[in-house]
One Martini backbone bead per residue (centre of mass of N, CA, C, O) as a GRO file, in nm:
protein
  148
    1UNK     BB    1  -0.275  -2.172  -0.796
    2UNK     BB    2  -0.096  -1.995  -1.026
    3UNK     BB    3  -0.365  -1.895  -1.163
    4UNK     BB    4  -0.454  -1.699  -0.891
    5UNK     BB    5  -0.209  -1.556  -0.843
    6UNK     BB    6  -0.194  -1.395  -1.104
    7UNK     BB    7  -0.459  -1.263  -1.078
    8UNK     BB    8  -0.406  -1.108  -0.828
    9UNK     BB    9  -0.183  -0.962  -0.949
   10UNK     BB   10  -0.354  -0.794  -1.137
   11UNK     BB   11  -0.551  -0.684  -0.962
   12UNK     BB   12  -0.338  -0.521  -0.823
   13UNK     BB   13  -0.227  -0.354  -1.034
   14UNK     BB   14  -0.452  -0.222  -1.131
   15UNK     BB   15  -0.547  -0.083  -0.879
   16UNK     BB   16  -0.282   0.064  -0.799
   17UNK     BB   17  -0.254   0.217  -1.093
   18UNK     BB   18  -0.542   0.339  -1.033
   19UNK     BB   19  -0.496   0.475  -0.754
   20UNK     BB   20  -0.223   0.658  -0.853
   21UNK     BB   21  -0.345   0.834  -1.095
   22UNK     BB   22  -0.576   0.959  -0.922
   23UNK     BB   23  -0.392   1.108  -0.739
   24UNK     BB   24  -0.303   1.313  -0.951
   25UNK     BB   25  -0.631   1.388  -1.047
   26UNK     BB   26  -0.935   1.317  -0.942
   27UNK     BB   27  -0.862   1.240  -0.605
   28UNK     BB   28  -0.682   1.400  -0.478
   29UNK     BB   29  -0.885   1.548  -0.233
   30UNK     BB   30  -0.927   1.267  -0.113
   31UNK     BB   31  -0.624   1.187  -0.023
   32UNK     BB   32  -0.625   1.504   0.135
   33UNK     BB   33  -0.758   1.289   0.363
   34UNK     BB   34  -0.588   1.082   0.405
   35UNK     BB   35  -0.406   1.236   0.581
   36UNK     BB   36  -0.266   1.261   0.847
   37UNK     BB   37  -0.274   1.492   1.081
   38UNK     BB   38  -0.005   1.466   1.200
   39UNK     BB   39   0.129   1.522   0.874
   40UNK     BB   40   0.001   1.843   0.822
   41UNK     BB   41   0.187   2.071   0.809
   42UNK     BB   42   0.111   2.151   0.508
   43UNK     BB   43  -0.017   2.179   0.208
   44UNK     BB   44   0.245   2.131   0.038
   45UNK     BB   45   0.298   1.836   0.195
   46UNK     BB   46   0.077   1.716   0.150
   47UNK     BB   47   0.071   1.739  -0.153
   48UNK     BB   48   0.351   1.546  -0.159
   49UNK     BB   49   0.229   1.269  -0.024
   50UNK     BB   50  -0.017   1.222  -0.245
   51UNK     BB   51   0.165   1.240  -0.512
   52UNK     BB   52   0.408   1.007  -0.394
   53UNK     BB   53   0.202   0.765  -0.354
   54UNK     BB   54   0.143   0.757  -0.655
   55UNK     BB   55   0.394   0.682  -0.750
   56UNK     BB   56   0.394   0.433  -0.603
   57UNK     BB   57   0.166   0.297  -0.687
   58UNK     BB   58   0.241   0.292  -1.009
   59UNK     BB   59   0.541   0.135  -0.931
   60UNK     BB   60   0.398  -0.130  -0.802
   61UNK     BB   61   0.190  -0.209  -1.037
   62UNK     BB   62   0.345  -0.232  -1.263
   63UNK     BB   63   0.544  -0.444  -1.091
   64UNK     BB   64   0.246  -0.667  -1.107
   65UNK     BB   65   0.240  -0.678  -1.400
   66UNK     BB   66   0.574  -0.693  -1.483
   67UNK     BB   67   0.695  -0.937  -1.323
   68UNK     BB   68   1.004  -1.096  -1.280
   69UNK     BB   69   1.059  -1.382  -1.133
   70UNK     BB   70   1.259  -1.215  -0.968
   71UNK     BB   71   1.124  -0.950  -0.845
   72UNK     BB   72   0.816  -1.109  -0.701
   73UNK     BB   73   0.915  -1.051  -0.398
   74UNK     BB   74   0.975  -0.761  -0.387
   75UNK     BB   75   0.690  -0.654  -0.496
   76UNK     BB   76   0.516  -0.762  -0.303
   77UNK     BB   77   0.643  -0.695  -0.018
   78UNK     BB   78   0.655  -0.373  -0.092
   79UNK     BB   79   0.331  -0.387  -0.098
   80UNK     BB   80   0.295  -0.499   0.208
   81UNK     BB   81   0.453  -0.211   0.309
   82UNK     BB   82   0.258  -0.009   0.171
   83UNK     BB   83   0.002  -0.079   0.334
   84UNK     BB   84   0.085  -0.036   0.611
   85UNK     BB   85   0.191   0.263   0.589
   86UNK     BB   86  -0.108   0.397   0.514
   87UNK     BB   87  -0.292   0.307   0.736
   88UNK     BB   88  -0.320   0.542   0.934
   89UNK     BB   89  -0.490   0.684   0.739
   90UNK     BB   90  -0.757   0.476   0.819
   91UNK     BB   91  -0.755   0.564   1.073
   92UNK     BB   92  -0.801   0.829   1.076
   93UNK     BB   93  -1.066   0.822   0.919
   94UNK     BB   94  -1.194   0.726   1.132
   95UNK     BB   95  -1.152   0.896   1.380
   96UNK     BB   96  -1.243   1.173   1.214
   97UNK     BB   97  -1.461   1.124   1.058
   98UNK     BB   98  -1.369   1.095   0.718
   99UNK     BB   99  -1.515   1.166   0.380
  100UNK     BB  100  -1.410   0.929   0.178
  101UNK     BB  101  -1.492   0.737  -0.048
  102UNK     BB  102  -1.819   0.677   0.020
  103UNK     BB  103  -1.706   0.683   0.394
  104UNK     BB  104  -1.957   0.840   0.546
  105UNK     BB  105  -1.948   0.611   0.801
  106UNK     BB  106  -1.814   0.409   1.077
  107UNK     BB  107  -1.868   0.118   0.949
  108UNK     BB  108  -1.749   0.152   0.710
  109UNK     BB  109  -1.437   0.262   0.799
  110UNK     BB  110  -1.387  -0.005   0.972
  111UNK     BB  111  -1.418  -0.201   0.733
  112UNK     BB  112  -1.153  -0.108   0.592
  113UNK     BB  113  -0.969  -0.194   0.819
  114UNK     BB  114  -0.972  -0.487   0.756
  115UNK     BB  115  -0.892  -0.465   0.445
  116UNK     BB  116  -0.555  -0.415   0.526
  117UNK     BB  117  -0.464  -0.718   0.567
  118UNK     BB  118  -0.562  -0.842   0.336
  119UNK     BB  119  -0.357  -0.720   0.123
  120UNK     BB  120  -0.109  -0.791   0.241
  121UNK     BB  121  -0.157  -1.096   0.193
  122UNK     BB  122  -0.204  -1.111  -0.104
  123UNK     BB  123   0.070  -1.003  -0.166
  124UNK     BB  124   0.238  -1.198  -0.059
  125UNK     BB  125   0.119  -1.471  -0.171
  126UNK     BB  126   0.108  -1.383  -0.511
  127UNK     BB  127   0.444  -1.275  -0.495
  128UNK     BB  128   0.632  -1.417  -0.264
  129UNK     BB  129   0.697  -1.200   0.019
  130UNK     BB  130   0.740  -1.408   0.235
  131UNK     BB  131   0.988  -1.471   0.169
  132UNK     BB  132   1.160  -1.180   0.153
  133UNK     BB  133   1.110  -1.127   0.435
  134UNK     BB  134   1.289  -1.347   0.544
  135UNK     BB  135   1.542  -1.240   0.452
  136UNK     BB  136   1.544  -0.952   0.549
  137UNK     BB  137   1.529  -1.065   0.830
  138UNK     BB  138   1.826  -1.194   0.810
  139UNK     BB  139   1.962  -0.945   0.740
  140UNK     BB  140   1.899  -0.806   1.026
  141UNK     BB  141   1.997  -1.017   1.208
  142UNK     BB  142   2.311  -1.033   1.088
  143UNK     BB  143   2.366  -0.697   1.138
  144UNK     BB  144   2.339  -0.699   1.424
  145UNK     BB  145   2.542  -0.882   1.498
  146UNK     BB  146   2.794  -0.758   1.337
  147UNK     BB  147   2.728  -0.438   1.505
  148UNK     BB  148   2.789  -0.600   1.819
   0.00000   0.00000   0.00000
């Protein structure tokens, strides 16, 4: 099970890093179809929401392949909460109807809804953040206690 849990975390890794990349250069036009259009202020707006998240996946990507068994849980955790974050974006593009990354039919973009809960799972098991969240969530239920 160790070196499944391994395996995953590199293949997320690799992932990750490679379509944080994308974000910056060849796929950049296909990234500014999924900003959800409520988030569309502006075209440079968009495109900072776009090179943003690539930076962010470039650097959750490198933290899933090179991560020290004590930060193993904080970047699982980060990657399974950037995972939620984009969703919205997954959902656009099925209700719009956003052609993007091969998308082309309504039930391609469906079945993708499907698979971003996937990976929330995968981050979260193979690099321990289901503990982190525990964490968090406890560190925020003691923070309400104590400004109550």
């Amino acid at each position: 099970m160790k070196y499944l849990k391994i395996i995953v975390q590199v293949l997320l890794g690799l992932f990750m890093t490679y379509a944080g990349i994308t974000h910056l250069t060849i796929a950049r036009e296909e990234f500014v179809a999924q900003v959800p259009v409520w988030l569309q202020f502006s075209p440079g707006f968009t495109d900072f929401i776009v090179l943003a998240s690539g930076v962010v996946e470039i650097t959750l990507g490198v933290g899933m392949l090179t991560q020290w068994k004590r930060w193993r849980g904080v970047v699982g955790g980060l990657l399974a909460l950037f995972y939620i974050a984009i969703f919205p974006g997954n959902i656009n593009q099925y209700v719009e109807g956003i052609n993007a990354f091969g998308l082309d039919t309504d039930t391609a973009r469906l079945i993708r809804l499907f698979i971003q809960p996937v990976l929330v799972f995968l981050a979260l098991w193979a690099a321990d953040g289901w503990q982190q969240w525990k964490i968090w969530w406890q560190w925020c239920k003691n923070r309400k206690n104590t400004s109550a």
